[in-house]
C-alpha positions as CSV (number, residue, x, y, z in Angstrom):
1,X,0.0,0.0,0.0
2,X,2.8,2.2,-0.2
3,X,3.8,4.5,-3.1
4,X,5.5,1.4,-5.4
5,X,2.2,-1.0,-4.1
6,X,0.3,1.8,-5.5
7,X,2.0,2.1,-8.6
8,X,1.9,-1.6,-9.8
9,X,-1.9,-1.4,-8.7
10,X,-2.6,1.0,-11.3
11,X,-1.0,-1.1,-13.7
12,X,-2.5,-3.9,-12.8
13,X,-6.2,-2.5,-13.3
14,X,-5.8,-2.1,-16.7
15,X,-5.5,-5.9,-17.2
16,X,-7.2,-7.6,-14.1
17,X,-10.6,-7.6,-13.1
18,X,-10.0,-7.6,-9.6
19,X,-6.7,-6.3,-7.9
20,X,-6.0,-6.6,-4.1
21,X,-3.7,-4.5,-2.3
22,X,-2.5,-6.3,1.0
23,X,-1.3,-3.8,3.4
24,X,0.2,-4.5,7.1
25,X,-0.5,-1.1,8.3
26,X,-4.0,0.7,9.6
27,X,-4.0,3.0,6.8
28,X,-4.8,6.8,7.5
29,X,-7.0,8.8,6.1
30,X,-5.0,12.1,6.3
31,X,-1.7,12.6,5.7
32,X,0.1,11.1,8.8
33,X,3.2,9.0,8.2
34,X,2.8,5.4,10.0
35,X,4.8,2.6,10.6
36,X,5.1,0.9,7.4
37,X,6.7,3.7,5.8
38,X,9.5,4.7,8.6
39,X,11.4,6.7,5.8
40,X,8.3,9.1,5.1
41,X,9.3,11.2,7.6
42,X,12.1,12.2,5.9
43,X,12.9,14.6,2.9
44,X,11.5,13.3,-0.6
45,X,11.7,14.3,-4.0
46,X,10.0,13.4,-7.4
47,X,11.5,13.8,-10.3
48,X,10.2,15.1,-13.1
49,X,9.9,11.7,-14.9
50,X,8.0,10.5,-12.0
51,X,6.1,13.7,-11.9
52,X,5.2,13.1,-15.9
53,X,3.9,9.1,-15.0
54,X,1.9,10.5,-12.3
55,X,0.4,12.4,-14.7
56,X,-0.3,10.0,-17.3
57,X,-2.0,6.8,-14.8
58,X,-3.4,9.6,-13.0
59,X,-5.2,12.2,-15.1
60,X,-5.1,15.8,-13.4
61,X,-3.1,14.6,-10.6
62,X,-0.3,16.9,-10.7
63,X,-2.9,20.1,-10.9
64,X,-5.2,18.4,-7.7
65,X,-1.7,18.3,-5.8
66,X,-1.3,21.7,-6.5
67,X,-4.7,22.7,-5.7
68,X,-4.5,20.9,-2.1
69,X,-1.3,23.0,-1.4
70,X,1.9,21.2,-3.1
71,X,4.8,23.9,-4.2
72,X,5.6,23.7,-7.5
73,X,7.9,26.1,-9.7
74,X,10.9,26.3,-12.3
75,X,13.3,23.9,-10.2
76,X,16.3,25.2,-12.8
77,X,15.1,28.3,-11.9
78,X,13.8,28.0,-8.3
79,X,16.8,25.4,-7.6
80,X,20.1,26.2,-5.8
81,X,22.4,22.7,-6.8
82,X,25.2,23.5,-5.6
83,X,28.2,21.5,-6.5
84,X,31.8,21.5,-7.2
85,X,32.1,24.8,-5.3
86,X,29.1,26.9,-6.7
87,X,25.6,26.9,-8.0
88,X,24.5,25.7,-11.3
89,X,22.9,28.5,-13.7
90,X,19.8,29.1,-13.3
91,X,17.7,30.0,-15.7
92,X,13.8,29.5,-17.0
93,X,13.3,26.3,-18.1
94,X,10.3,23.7,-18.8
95,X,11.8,21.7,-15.7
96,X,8.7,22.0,-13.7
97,X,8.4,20.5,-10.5
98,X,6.3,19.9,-7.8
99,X,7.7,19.8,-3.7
100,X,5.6,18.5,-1.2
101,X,5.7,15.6,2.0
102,X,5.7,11.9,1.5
103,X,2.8,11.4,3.4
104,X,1.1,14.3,1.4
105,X,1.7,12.6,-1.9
106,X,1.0,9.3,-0.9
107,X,-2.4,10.0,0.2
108,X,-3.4,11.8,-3.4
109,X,-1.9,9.0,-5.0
110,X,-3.7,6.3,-2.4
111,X,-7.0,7.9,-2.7
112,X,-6.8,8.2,-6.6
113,X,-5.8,4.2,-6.4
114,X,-8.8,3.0,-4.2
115,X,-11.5,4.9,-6.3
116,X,-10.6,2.6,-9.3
117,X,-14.0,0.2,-9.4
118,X,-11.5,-2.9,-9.7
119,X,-8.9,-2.1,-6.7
120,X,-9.8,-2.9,-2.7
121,X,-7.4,-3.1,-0.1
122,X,-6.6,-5.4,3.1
123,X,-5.5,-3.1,5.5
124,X,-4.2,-4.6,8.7
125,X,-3.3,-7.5,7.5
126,X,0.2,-9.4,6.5
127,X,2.0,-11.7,4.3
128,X,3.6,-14.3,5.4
129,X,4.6,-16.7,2.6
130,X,3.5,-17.2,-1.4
131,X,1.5,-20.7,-2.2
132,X,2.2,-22.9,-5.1
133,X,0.8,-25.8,-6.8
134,X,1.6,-29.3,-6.4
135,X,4.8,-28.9,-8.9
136,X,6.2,-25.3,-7.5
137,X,6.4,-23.5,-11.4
138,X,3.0,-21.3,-10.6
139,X,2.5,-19.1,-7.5
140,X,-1.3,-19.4,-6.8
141,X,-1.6,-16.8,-4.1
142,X,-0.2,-15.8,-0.9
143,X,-0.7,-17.2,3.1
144,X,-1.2,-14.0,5.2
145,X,-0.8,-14.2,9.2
146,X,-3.8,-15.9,10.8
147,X,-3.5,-18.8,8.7
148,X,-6.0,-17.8,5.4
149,X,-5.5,-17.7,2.3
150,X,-6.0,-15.6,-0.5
151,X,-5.7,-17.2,-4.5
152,X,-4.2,-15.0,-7.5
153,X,-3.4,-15.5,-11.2
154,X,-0.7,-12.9,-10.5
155,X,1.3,-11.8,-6.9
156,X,3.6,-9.0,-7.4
157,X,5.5,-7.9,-4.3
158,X,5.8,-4.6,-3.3
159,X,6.9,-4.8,0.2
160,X,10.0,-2.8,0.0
161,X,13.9,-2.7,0.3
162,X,13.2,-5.5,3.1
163,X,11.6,-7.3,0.6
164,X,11.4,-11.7,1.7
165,X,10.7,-12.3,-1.9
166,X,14.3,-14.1,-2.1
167,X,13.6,-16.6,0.7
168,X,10.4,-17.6,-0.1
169,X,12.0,-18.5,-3.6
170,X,14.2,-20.6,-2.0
171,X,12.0,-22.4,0.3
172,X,10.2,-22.9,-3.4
173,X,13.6,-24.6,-4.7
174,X,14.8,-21.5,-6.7
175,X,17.9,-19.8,-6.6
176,X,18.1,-16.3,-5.0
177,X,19.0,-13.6,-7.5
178,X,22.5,-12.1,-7.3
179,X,22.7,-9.1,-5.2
180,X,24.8,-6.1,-6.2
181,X,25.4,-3.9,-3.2
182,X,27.6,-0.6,-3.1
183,X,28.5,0.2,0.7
184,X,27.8,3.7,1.5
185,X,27.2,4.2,5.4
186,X,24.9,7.1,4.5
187,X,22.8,8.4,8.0
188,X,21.0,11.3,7.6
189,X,18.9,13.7,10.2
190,X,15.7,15.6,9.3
191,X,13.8,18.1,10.8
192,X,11.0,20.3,9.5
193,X,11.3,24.2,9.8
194,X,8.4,27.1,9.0
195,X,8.7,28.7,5.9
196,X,8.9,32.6,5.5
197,X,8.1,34.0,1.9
198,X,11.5,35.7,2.3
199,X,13.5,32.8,3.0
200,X,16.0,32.3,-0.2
201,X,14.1,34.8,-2.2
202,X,11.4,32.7,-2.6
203,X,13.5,29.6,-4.3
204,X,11.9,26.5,-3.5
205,X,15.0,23.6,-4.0
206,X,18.0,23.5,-2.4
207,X,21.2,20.7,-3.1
208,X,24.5,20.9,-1.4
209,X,25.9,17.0,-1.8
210,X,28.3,15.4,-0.1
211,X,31.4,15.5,-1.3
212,X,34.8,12.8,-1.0
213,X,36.3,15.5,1.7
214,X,33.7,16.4,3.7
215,X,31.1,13.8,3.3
216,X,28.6,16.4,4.4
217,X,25.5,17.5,2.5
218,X,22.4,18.8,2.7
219,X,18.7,18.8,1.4
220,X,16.1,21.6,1.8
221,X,12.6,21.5,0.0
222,X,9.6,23.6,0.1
223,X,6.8,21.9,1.4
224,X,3.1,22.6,1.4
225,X,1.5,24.0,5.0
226,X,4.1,26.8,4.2
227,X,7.4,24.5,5.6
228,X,10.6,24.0,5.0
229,X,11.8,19.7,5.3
230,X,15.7,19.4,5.8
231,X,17.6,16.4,5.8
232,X,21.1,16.3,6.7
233,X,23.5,14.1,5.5
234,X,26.7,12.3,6.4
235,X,28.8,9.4,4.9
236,X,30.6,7.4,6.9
237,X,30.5,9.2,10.4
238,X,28.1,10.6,13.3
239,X,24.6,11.6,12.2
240,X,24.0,15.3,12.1
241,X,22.8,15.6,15.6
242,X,18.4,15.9,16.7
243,X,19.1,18.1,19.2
244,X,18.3,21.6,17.3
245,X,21.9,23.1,18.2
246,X,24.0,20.7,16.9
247,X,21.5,20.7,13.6
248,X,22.2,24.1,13.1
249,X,25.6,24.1,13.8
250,X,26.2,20.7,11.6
251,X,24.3,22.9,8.5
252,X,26.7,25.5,9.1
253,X,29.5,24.0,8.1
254,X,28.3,22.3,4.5
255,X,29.8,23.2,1.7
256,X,26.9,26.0,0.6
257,X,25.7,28.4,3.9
258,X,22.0,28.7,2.2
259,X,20.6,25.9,4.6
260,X,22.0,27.2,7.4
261,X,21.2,31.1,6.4
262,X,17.8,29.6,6.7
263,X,17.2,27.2,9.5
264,X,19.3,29.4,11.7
265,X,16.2,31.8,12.1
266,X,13.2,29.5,11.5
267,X,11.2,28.1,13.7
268,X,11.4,24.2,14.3
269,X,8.3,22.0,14.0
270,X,8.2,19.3,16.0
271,X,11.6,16.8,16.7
272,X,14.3,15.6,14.9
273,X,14.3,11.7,13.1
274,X,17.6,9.9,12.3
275,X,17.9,7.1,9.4
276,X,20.4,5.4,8.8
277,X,21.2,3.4,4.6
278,X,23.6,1.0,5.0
279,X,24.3,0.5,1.3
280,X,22.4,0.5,-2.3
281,X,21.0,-3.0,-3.3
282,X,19.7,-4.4,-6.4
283,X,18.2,-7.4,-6.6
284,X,19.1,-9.2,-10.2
285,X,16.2,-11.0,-11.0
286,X,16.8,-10.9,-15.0
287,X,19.7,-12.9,-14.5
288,X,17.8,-16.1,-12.7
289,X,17.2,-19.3,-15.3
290,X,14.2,-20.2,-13.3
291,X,11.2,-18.3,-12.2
292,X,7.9,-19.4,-10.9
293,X,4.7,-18.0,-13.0
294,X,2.6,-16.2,-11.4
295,X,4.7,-14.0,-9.0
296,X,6.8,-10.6,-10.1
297,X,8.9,-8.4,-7.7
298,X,8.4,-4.9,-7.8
299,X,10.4,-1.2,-6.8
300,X,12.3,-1.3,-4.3
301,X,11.8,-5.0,-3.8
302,X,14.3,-5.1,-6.9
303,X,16.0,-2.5,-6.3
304,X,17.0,-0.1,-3.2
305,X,18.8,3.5,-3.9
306,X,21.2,5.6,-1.6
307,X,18.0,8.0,-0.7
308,X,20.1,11.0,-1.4
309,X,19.4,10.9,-5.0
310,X,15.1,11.0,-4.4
311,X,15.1,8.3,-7.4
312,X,12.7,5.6,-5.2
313,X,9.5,7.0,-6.2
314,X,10.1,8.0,-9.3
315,X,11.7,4.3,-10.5
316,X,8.6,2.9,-9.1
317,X,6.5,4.9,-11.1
318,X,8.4,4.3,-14.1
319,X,8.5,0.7,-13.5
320,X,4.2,0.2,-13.5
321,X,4.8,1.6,-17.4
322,X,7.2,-1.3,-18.2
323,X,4.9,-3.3,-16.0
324,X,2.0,-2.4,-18.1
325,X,3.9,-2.7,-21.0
326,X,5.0,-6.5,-20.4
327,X,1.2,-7.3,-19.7
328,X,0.4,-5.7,-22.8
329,X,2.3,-8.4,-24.6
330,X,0.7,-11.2,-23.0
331,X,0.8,-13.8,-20.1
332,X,3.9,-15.9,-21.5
333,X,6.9,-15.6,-19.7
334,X,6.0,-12.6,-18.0
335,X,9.0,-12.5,-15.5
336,X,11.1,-13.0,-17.6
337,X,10.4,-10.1,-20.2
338,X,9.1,-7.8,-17.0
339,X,12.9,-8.3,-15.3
340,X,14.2,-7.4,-18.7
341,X,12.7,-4.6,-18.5
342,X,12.7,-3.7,-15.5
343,X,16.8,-4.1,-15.4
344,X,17.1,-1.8,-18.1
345,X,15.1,0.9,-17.0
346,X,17.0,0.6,-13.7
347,X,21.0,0.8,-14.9
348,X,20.5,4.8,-15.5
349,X,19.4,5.1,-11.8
350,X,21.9,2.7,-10.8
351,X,24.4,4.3,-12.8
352,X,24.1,7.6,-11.5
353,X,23.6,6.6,-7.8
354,X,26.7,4.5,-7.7
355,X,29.1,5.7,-9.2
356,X,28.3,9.2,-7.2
357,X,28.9,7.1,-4.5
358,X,31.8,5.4,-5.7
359,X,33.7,8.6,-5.5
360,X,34.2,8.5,-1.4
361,X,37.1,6.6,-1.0
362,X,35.6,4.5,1.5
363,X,32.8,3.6,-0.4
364,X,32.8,-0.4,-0.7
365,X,32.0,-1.8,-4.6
366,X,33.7,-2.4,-8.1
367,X,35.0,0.7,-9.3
368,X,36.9,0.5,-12.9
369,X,38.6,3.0,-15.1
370,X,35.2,3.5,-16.7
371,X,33.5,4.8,-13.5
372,X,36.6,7.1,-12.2
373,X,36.3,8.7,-15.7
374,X,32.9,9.5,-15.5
375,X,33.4,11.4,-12.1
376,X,36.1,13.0,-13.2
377,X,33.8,14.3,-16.4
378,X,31.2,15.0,-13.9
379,X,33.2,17.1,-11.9
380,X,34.2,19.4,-14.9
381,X,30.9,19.6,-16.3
382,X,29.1,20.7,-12.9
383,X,32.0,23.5,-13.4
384,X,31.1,24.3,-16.5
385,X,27.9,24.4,-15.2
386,X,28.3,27.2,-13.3
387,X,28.0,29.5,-16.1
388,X,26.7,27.6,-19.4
389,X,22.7,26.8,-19.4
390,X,23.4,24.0,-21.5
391,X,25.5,22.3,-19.8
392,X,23.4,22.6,-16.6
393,X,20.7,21.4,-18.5
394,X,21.9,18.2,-19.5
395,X,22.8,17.6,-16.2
396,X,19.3,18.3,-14.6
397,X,17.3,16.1,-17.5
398,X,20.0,12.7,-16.6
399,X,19.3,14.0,-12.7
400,X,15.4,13.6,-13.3
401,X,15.5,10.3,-15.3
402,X,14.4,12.2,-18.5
403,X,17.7,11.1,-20.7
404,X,20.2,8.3,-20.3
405,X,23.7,9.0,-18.9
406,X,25.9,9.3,-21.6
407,X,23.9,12.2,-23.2
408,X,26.1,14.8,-20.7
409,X,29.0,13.4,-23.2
410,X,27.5,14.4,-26.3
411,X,29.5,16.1,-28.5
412,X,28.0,19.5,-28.0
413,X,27.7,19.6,-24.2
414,X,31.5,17.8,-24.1
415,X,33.1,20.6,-26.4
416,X,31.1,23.5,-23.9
417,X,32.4,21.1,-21.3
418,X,35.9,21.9,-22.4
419,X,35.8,25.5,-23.1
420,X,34.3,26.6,-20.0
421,X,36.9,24.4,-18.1
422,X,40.1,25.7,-19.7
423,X,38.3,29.7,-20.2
424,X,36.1,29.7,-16.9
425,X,35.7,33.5,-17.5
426,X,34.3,33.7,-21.7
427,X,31.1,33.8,-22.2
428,X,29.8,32.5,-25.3
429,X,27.1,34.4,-28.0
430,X,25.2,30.9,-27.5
431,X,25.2,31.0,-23.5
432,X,21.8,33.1,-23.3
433,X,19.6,30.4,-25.3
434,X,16.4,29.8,-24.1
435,X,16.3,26.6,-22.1
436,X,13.4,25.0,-25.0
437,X,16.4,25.8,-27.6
438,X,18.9,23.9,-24.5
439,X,16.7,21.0,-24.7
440,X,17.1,20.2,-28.9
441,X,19.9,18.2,-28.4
């Protein structure tokens, strides 16, 4: 019943003529966070991708957000990313996002879910293992605490990064997939702060990440109820402290002062929460020769992200498309082609995630030539950045899942790349395009 249960439930309504969403917590009816969801609490972000899917399995969504109080805006524009030493150019651009609580989204998303004719929901209630027939190749529905039963044609698990998906397989005499993990030690401290029309002029975003010396960052986004939601971040040592002092004082010694020019002054709102991500994991399911029919695995089931990148959500959401998709094209081997896809929508988020993460030292997973190249690339092109809007665009549409990876090394971009690097102070006739004329490459 969270936001990737929710997500394969819409796709699954387009092909089923009953779906069931099984869900271990009471579920509110506002927009409290509960149990189930122990990371809602903290700072989340979708990304304009996830924003656009919304959209699309959710007709007027994103303007029924806005309408309830979400903050959206120009996040080129209304967005402080601050990296390699200073801010990315900002500029108007058609990067439109929207900023608001997890809780607050989930509910829009859960309510729009539940009024589909074909959805109900179990609340209160728990899985506790999948059922087979006689020969274990077809899942035929799930065992839930209590001792019933309920039958399906299809189980997809959504349950999360804690996901048991693996060892019921095995008690089912299936391999578990390969698991790629990348050790990060990431713990992070949030706290929510009232927002004043004045604070950063009225910019809505602000990014200050980590970097391999400091391994201190921040996150600050507008949310609606007129608040500001900060999560601070470290890498391999103490949480920023919950006690409001040593908040403060942790924010003021990132690498960018806006966060602390702002939480400084504001008021608090309630207490502190501290998290703690051990390390990325991703689940390789494609890879498995055999696989029941009958059962799927699903977001971050499949695949878990450092949360500093705000890609959960959004990989969720663009997972029910290749979900749908793979339903579209029939019942046969539907694992098999859903993993497929699933795996190849998921190695630009991986991509990105890891091998940002790759560049603290005592980050623990492969690193090749390949990867140190990229960062070093990175690190010129977030310079270049600085000044050039097309640059900093090509960054931001990789950032929000709207192009692969390598399209920050076309041609173009990597020859603006260059110049700005070895002539940080020209400033080229082509600098002022418009960000529609940016976005032609």
């Amino acid at each position: 019943g969270s936001m990737g249960g929710l997500m394969a439930a819409r796709a699954l309504s387009d092909h089923f003529r009953n779906v069931t969403i099984i869900e271990r917590d009471p579920l509110p009816s506002g927009c409290e966070n509960r149990r189930g969801v122990p990371q809602g609490r903290h700072t989340h972000g979708l990304l304009a991708s996830g924003a656009q899917v919304l959209e699309r399995q959710y007709p007027g969504i994103l303007r029924d957000l806005a309408e309830a109080g979400a903050v959206g805006g120009d996040v080129v524009l209304k967005g402080r990313w601050f990296h390699e030493g200073g801010c990315l150019a900002r500029f108007e651009s058609d990067m439109k996002g929207m900023v608001m609580s997890r809780p607050f989204l989930e509910r829009m998303v859960r309510n729009r879910t539940f009024a589909l004719p074909n959805v109900t929901v179990r609340q209160d209630c728990a899985v506790e293992r999948l059922t087979a027939d006689e020969t274990n190749t077809r899942v035929t529905g799930v065992r839930l605490a209590g001792g019933s039963s309920m039958e399906a044609d299809l189980v997809v698990d959504a349950t999360g990064r804690g996901s048991k998906a693996a060892q019921w397989l095995e008690a089912m005499g299936y391999e578990k997939p390969r698991e790629d993990q990348v050790q990060v030690n990431l713990s992070y401290t949030t706290r929510v702060f009232r927002r004043r029309p004045s604070d950063l002029d009225g910019d809505i975003v602000v990014v200050t990440p980590p970097t391999p010396e400091g391994k201190c960052g921040g996150v600050m986004l507008a949310q609606e109820d007129d608040r500001w939601t900060v999560t601070l971040i470290r890498h391999f040592g103490p949480s920023a402290p919950a006690e409001l002092d040593g908040f403060v004082e942790f924010a003021k010694n990132l690498p960018a002062p806006y966060i602390h020019d702002v939480v400084r002054r504001a008021e608090p709102l309630g207490d502190a929460i501290i998290a703690k991500f051990p390390a990325s994991i991703r689940r390789r399911y494609e890879m498995l020769s055999r696989f029941p029919e009958g059962f799927l695995a699903f977001g971050d089931a499949i695949s878990s992200f450092n949360p500093i990148y705000g890609q959960g959500m959004t990989v969720a959401a663009l997972e029910s498309l290749e979900l749908d998709t793979a339903l579209r094209e029939g019942d046969s081997m539907l694992a098999k082609r859903f993993f497929a896809r699933a795996s190849k929508l998921i190695d630009t988020p991986w991509s990105i995630a890891v091998g940002n993460d790759l560049r603290m030292p005592e980050a623990v997973g492969p690193r090749n030539a390949g990867v140190k190249f990229i960062n070093w690339y990175m690190s010129k092109l977030h310079r270049a950045a600085h000044t050039d809007c097309e640059a900093a665009m090509a960054f931001h549409r990789v950032a929000n899942l709207l192009a692969p990876p390598p399209s920050v090394m076309h041609p173009r971009i990597a020859a603006r790349v260059l110049w700005r690097n070895l002539f940080p102070g020209s400033r080229p006739a082509e600098q002022q395009r418009t960000a529609v004329a940016a976005h032609s490459m």
